[in-house]
C-alpha positions in Angstrom: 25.0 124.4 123.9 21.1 124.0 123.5 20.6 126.2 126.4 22.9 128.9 125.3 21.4 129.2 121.4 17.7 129.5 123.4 19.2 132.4 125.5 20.8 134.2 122.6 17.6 133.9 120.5 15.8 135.5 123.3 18.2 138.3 123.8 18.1 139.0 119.6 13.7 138.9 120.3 14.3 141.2 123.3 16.6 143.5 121.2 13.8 144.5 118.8 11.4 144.6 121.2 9.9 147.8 122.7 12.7 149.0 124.6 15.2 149.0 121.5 12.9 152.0 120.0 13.0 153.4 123.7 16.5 153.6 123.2 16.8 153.8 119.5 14.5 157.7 120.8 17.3 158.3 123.2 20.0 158.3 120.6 18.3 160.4 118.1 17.3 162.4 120.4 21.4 163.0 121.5 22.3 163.1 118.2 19.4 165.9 117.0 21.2 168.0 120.5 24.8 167.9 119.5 24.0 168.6 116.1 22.0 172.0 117.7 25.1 172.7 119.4 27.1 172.2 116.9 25.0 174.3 114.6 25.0 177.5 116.9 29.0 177.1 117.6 29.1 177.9 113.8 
C-alpha cells in the first residue's frame, strides 16, 4: 500500500509538471482551431 500512495504522489507531481502545460498548449490550441472552423461555417 506504502508503495502504491508513493507512486500516485509521483504521478499527481508529474501531472503539473512541465509536460501538463505542453499539453494543456495542445488542447487550447485544438480548441482556438475548431472554434475557427466553426466560426467561418457561420
Amino acid at each position: 500500500m506504502e508503495a502504491s500512495k508513493t507512486s500516485s504522489g509521483t504521478t499527481l507531481r508529474n501531472a503539473f509538471g512541465p509536460k501538463s502545460l505542453i499539453f494543456t498548449s495542445l488542447i487550447l490550441i485544438s480548441i482556438t482551431e475548431s472554434l475557427r472552423l466553426l466560426q467561418q461555417e457561420l
